[in-house]
N, C-alpha and C positions, 0 to 999 in steps of 0.2 A: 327241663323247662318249668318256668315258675307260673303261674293262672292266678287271678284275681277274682274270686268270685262271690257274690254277693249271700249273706248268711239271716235269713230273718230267723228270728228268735223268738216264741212267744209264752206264756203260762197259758197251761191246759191241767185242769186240776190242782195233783198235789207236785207236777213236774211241768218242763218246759221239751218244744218241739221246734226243730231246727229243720230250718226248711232254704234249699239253694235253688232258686226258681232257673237258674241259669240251664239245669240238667232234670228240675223236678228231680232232685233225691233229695231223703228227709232222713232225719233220727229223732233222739228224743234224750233226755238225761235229768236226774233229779233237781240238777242246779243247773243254772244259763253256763257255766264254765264248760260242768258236764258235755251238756245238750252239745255246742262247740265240739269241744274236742270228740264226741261220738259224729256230729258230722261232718268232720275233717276225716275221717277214718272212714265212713261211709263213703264219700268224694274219693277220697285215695283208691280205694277198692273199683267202685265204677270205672275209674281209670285205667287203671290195671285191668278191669278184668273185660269190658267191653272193647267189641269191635270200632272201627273204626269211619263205619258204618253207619253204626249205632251212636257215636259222640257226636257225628257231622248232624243227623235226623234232629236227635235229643237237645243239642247245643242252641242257645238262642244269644245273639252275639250282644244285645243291649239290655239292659234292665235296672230301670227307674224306682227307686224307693223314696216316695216323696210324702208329704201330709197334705190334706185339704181339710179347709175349717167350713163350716157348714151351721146354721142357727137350726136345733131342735124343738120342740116340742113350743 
């Protein structure tokens, strides 16, 4: 079965951290390609290794990544 899941990507330091809100699992990689493919592997693993249980709990079925613009200072 193939899943669709949302991957926010961001710089923290001298590296970037990869974050799937869909299960809250994250990683991290020196470069955004990195980051990605570690949490592709992180996501594969929780698959694999979690209950079923535990996917249905963890699972959030919708998740928006949108902008809002706002006037500061």
């Amino acid at each position: 079965m193939t899943r669709q899941l949302t991957a926010i990507i961001e710089r923290e330091g001298d590296g970037y951290v990869a974050l799937c809100p869909e299960v809250d699992v994250a990683s991290q990689g020196s470069t955004v390609d990195e980051a990605r493919r570690n949490l592709q592997e992180a996501l594969e693993l929780f698959f694999e290794t979690a209950s079923p249980e535990e996917i249905k709990e963890r699972l959030r079925g919708e998740v928006y990544v949108t902008q809002v613009e706002l006037a500061v200072g």
